[in-house]
FIKOLZA-426159 format. One record per residue (C-alpha): x, y negated, z; residue number from 0. Coordinates in steps of 0.02 Angstrom, whole numbers. Example, Ala and Ser with C-alpha at 12.3 -4.5 7.8 and 13.67 -1.06 7.14 Angstrom:
BEGIN
[r [615; 225; 390]; 0],
[r [684; 53; 357]; 1],
//
This chain:
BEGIN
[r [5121; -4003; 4727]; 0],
[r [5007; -3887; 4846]; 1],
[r [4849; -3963; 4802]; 2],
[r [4858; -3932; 4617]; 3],
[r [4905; -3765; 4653]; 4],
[r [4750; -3750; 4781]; 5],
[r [4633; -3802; 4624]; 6],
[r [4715; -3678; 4503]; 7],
[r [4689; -3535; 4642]; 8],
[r [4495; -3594; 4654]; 9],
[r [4480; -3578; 4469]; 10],
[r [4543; -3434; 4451]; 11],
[r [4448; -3366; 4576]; 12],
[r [4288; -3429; 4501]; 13],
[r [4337; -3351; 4333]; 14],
[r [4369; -3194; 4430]; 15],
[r [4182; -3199; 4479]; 16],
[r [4119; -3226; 4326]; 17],
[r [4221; -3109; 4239]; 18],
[r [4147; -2980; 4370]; 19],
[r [3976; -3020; 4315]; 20],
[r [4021; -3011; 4144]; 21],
[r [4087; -2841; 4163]; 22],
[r [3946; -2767; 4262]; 23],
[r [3819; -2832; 4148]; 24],
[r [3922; -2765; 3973]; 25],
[r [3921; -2593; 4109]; 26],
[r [3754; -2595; 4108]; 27],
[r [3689; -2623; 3939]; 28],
[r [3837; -2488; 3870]; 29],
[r [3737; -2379; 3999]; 30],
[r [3556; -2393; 3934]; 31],
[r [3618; -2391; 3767]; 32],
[r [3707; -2233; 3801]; 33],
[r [3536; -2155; 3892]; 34],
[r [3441; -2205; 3759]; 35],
[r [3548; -2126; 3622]; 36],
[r [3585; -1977; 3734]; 37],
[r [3355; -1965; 3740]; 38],
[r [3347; -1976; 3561]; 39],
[r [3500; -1857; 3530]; 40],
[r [3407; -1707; 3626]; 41],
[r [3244; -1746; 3553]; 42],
[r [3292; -1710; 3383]; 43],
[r [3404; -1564; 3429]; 44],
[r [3264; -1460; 3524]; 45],
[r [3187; -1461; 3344]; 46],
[r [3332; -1471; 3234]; 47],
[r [3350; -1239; 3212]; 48],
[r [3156; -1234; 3212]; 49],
[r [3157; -1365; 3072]; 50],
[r [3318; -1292; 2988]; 51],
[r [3224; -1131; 2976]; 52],
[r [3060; -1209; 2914]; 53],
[r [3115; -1295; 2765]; 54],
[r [3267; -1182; 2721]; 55],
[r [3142; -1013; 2722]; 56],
[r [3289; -916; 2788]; 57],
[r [3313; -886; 2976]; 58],
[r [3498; -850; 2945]; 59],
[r [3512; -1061; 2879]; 60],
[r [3422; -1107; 3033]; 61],
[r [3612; -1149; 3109]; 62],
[r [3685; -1240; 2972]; 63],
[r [3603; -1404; 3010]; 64],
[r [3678; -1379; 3199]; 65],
[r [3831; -1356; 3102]; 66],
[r [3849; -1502; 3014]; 67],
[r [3819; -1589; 3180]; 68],
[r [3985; -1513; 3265]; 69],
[r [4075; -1561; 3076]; 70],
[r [4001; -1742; 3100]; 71],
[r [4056; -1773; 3275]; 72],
[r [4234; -1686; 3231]; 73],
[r [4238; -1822; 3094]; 74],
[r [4201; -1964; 3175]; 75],
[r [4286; -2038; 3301]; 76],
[r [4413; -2063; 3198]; 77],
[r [4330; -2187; 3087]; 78],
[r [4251; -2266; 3263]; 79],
[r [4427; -2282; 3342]; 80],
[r [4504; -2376; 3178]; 81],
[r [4349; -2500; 3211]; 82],
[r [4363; -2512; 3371]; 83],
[r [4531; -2583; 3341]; 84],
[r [4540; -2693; 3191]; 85],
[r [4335; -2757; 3201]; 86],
[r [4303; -2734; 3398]; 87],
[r [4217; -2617; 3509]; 88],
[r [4060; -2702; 3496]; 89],
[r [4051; -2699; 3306]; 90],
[r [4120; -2504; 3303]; 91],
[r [3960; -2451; 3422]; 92],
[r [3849; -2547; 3317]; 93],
[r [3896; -2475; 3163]; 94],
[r [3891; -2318; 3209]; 95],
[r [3721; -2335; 3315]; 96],
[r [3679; -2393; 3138]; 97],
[r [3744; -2236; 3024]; 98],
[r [3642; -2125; 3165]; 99],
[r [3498; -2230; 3134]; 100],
[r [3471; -2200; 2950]; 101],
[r [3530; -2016; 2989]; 102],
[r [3375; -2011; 3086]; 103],
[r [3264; -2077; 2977]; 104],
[r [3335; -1969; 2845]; 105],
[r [3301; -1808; 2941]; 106],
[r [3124; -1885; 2963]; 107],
[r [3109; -1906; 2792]; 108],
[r [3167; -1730; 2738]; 109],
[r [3048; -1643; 2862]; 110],
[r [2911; -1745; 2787]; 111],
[r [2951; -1715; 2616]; 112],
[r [3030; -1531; 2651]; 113],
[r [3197; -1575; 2575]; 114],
[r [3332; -1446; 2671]; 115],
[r [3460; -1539; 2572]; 116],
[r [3419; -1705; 2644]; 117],
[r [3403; -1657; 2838]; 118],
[r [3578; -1582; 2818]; 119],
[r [3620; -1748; 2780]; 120],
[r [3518; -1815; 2916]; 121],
[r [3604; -1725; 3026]; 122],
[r [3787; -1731; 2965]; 123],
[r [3766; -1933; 2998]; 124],
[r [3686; -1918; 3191]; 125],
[r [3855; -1798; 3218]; 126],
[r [3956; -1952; 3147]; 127],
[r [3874; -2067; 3241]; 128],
[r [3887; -1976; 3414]; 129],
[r [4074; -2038; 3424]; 130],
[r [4009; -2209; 3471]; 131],
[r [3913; -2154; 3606]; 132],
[r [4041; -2049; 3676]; 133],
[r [4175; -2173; 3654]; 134],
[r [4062; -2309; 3743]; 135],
[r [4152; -2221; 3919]; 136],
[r [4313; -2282; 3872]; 137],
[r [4253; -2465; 3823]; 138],
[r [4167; -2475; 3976]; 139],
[r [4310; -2430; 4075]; 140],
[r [4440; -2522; 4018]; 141],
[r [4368; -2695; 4078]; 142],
[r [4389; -2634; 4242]; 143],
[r [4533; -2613; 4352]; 144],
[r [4614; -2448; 4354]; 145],
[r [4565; -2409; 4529]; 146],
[r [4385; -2422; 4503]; 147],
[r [4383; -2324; 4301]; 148],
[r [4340; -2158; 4372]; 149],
[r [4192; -2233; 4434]; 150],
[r [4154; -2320; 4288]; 151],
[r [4152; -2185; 4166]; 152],
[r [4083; -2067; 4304]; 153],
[r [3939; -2184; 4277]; 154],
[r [3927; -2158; 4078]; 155],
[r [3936; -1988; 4094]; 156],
[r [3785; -1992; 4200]; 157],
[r [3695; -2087; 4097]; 158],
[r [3676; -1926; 3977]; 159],
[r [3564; -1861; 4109]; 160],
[r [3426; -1991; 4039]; 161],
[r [3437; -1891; 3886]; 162],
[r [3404; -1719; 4001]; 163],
[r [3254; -1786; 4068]; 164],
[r [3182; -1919; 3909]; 165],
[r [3214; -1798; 3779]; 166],
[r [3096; -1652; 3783]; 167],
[r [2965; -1807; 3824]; 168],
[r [3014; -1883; 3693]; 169],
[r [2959; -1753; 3581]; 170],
[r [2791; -1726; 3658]; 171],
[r [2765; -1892; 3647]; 172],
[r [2822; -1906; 3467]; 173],
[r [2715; -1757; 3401]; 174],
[r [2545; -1819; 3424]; 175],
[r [2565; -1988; 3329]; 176],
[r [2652; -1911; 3184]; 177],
[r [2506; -1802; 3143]; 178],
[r [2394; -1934; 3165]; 179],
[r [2487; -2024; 3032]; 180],
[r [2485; -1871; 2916]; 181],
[r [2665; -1847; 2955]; 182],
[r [2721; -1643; 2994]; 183],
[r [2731; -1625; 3210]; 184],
[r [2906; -1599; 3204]; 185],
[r [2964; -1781; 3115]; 186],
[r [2911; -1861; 3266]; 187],
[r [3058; -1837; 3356]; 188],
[r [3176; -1880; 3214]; 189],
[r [3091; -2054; 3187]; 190],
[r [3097; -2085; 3350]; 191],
[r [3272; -2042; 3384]; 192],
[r [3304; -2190; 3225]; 193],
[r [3207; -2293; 3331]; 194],
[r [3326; -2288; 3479]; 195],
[r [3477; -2291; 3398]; 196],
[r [3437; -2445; 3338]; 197],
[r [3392; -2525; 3487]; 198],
[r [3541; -2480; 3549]; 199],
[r [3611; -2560; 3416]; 200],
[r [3511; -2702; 3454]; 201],
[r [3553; -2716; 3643]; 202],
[r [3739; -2692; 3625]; 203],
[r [3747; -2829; 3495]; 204],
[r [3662; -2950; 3585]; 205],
[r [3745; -2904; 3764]; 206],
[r [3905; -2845; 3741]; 207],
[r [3987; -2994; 3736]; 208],
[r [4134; -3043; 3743]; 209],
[r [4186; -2882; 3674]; 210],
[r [4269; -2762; 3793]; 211],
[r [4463; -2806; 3707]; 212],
[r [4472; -2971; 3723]; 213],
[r [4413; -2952; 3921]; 214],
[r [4544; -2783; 3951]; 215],
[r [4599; -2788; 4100]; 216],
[r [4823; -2717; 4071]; 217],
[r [4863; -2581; 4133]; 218],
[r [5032; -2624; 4140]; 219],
[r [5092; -2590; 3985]; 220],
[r [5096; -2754; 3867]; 221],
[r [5042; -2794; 3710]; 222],
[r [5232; -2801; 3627]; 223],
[r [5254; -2614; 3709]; 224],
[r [5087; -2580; 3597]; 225],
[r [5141; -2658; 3435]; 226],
[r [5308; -2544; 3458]; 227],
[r [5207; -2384; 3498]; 228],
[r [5066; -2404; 3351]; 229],
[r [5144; -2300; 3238]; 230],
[r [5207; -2184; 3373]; 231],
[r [5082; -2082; 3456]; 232],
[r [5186; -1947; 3489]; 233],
[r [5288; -2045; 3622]; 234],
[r [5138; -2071; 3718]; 235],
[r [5059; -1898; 3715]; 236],
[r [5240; -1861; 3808]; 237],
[r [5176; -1947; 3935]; 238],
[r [5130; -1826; 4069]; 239],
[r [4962; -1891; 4107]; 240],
[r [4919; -1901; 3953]; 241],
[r [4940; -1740; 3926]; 242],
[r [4845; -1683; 4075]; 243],
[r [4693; -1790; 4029]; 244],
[r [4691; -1688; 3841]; 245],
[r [4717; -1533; 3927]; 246],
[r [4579; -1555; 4036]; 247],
[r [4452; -1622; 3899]; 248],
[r [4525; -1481; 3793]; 249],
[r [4513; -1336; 3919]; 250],
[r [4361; -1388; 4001]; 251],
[r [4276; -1400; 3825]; 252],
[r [4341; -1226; 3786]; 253],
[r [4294; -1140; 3943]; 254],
[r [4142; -1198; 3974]; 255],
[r [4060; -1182; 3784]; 256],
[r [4128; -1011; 3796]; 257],
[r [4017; -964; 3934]; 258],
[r [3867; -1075; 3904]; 259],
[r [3851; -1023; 3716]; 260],
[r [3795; -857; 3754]; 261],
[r [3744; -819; 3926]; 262],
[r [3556; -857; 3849]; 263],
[r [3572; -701; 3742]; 264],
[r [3655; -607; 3912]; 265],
[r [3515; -670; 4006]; 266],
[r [3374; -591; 3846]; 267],
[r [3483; -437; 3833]; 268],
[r [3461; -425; 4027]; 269],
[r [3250; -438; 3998]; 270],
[r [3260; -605; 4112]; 271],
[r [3100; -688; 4055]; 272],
[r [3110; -858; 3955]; 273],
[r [3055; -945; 4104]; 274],
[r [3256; -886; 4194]; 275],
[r [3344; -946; 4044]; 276],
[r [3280; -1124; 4036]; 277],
[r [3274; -1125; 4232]; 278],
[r [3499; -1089; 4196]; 279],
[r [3491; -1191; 4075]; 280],
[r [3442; -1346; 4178]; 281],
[r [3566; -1297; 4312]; 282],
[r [3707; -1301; 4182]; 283],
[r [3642; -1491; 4128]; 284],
[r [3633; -1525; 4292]; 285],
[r [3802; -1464; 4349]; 286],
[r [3845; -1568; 4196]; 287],
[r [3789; -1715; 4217]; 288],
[r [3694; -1761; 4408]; 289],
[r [3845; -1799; 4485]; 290],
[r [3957; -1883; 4372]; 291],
[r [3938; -2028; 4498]; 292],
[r [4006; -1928; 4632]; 293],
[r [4144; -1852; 4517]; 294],
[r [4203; -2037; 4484]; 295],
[r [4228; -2080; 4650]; 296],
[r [4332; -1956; 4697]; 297],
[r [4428; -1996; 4560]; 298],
[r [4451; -2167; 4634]; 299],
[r [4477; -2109; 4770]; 300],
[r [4599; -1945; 4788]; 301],
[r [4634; -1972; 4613]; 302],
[r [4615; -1901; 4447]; 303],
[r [4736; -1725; 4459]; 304],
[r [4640; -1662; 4624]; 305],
[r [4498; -1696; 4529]; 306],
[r [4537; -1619; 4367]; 307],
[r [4606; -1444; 4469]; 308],
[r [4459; -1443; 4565]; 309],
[r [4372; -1413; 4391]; 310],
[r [4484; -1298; 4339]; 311],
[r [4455; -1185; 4499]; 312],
[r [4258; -1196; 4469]; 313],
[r [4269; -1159; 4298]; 314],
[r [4374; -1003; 4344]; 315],
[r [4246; -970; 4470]; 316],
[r [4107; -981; 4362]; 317],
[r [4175; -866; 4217]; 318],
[r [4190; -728; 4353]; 319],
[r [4007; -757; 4398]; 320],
[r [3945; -754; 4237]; 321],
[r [4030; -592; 4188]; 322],
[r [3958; -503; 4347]; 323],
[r [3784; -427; 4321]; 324],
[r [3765; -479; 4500]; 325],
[r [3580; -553; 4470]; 326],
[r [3487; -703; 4425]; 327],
[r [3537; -788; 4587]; 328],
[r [3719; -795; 4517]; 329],
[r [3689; -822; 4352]; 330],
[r [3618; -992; 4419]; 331],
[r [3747; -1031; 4519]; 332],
[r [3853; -994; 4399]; 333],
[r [3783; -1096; 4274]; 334],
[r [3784; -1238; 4375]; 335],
[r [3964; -1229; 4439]; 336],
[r [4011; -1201; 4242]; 337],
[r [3937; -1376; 4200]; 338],
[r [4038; -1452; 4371]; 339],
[r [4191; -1371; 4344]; 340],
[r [4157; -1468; 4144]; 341],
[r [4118; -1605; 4229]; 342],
[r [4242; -1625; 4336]; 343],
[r [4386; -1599; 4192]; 344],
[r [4278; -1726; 4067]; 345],
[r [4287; -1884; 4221]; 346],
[r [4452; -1843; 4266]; 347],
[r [4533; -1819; 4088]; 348],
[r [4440; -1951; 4029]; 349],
[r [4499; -2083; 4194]; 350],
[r [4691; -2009; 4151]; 351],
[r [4666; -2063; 3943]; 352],
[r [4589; -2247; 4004]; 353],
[r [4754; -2292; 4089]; 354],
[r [4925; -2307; 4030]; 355],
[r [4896; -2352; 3851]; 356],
[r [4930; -2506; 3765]; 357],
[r [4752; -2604; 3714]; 358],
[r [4828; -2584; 3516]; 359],
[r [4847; -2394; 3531]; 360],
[r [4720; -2334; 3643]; 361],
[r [4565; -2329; 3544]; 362],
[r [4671; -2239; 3393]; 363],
[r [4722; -2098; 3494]; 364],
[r [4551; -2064; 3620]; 365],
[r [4480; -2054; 3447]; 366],
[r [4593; -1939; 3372]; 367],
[r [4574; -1852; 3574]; 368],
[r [4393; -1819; 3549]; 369],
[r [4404; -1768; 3376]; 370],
[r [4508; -1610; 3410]; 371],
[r [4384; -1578; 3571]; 372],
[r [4264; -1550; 3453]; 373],
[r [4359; -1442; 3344]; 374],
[r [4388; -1347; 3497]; 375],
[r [4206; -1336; 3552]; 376],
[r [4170; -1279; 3398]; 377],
[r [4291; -1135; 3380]; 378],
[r [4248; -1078; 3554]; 379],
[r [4081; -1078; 3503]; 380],
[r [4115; -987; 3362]; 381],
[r [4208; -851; 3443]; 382],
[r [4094; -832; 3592]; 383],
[r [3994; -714; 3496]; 384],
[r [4121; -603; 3422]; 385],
[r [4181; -574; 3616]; 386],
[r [4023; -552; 3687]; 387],
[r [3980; -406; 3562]; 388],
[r [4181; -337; 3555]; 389],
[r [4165; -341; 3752]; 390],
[r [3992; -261; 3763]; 391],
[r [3908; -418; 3866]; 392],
[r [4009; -537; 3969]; 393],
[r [4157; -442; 4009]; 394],
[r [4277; -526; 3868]; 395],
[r [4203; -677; 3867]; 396],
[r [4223; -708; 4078]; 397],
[r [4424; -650; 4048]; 398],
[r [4438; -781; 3910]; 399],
[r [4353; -907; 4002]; 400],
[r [4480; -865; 4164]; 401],
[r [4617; -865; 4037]; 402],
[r [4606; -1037; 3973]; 403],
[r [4541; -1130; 4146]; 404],
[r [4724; -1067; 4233]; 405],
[r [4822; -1148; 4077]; 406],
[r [4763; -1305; 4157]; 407],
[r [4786; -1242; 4354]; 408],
[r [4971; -1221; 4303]; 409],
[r [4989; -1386; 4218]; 410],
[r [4921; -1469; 4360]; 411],
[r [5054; -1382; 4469]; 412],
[r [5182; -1398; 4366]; 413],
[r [5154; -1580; 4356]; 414],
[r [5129; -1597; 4537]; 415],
[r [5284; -1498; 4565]; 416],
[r [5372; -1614; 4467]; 417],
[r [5309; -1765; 4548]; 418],
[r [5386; -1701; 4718]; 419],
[r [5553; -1625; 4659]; 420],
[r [5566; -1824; 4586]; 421],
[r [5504; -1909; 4739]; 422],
[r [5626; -1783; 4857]; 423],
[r [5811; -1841; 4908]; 424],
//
């Protein structure tokens, strides 16, 4: 009897191996795909208001284009999580890697024919098709053990910063060939943001297998608890930690767009030169992005609530900087704390929403998750203005920004508290 049960431990343990190569190398190629999209993403959005303006003839159109980017990316994870779960995560990122694709070359198309119509299409589709690449965190960490996620998706997240640095190359690089093929300077970065899309399409197809699901790793929670819960979504957004991780995608969205949306036209109204703004503008990327690594393992390792208060705190922080005329010192600071503080609330809410959620659900309700973050983005972009003016400069908009970061201070505490007062005789 013990030797057969000495074989079955050695194969499992080999299957444990390979199963650990098999998730690292699925890590990996959800990571370059993600750079790459993230490269292509900012190339064509550095043009997309100057080409919005161009072919509309009307400054005030110039945003619509932007527009139907936030409506695109509202729309679609929902489409993404239903594929997720009935064709695979695989086949979900390559479809939508796919829409983006043609909304690419559609954009392309319009700047070289100057059709306004047919780059608000363009763009509409890359807004879609940004759900996959966001979603990509979730697939990535849910092959891994629970104890190493926040590390996992701290990892995706970073990957974005490939876009930081490869996109304004990108269209440098781009402009020269197009008008060497008689194509305007400004399709360049459109075509080539097709281009990677679809080898990202390419890549995950070929290397993502077997496809995240079928190599889950449980979280505990079985597949019958799923099938129960897969028309009931509400019970699981009672969950406590579920509703800590929305709170913190939704508040940290909130907060920090609120800030970041206009503290360019602060910084103009202040007669900072052009050279400040982008200079506060790559501190909030980098605050956004740089140390998503570092974000994940503390998740790991103190866990996600510290994490996700810790974010809260900065971006309370940084609202109070940014509504201080206090200099261009602390308005870089402060820019970069406002994309930590993000940061930290996007890793941690994001670790909380991987766990605790049966494999038949999960995808479903991340999806519907990210969908209403970018309904919120988009309202607190859209109201960022309106405060800024009401308040004068910075004043409102600093109070809002305090105003929603300490809803999520006290949920933290409460739920803490209520941890303690259960744990206590």
């Amino acid at each position: 009897m013990a030797e057969p049960d000495r074989t079955s431990m050695t194969n499992s343990e080999a299957k444990s191996v390979a199963s650990s190569t098999v998730r690292n190398r699925i890590l990996g190629v959800l990571f370059i795909a993600r750079g790459v999209i993230a490269a292509g993403y900012l190339a064509s959005f550095t043009v997309l208001t100057i080409v919005g303006a161009s072919l509309s003839g009307n400054a005030a159109l110039a945003g619509i284009p932007a527009a139907l980017v936030m409506v695109g990316r509202a729309i679609g994870p929902v489409p993404t999580a239903r594929l997720m779960d009935s064709r695979g995560r695989r086949s979900a990122f390559v479809a939508g890697y796919t829409v983006g694709a043609l909304g690419g070359l559609i954009a392309g198309v319009a700047v070289a024919t100057e059709s306004y119509a047919l780059l608000l299409l363009g763009a509409f589709l890359l807004g879609v098709a940004r759900a996959s690449g966001d979603m990509a965190r979730y697939a990535a960490a849910e092959i891994f053990p629970v104890e190493q996620r926040g590390r996992v998706i701290g990892l995706m997240v970073f990957a974005a910063t490939v876009g930081a640095i490869g996109g304004p190359i990108l269209v440098l690089a781009t402009a020269g060939p197009a008008v060497a093929l008689g194509l305007p300077e400004f399709s360049g970065p459109w075509f080539a943001t097709s281009g990677m899309l679809v080898l990202a399409s390419v890549i995950t197809w070929i290397f993502v297998r077997p496809d995240p699901r079928e190599i889950s790793v449980s979280d505990g929670v079985s597949d019958e608890q799923g099938g129960l819960m897969t028309h009931r979504i509400s019970k699981l957004l009672a969950q406590r930690s579920i509703q800590i991780g929305v709170l913190a995608l939704l508040v940290g969205q909130a907060a920090m767009t609120l800030t970041m949306v206009v503290i360019p036209l602060h910084m103009h109204e202040g007669l900072h030169s052009t050279g400040a703004i982008s200079i506060a503008m790559t501190c909030h990327v980098a605050g956004m992005f740089a140390l998503s690594p570092l974000t994940g393992r503390m998740v790991d390792g103190f866990g996600a609530y510290p994490v996700v208060l810790m974010g809260a705190i900065m971006l309370i922080l940084a609202s109070i900087l940014a509504s201080l005329d206090s200099g261009l010192g602390a308005v870089l600071l402060g820019m970069f704390v406002l994309g930590y503080g993000w940061n930290a609330c996007y890793v941690g809410g994001s670790s909380l929403l991987a766990t605790g959620m049966p494999i038949g659900i999960r995808a479903r309700l991340q999806g519907r998750i990210e969908s209403v973050t970018a309904v919120v983005g988009a309202l607190s972009s859209a109201v960022s203005g309106p405060l800024f003016v009401g308040g004068a400069g910075m004043g409102w908009v600093g109070v809002s920004g305090v105003g929603v970061a300490a809803i999520l201070v006290v949920a933290v505490g409460w739920k803490r508290g209520l941890v303690r007062s259960t744990v206590e005789p």
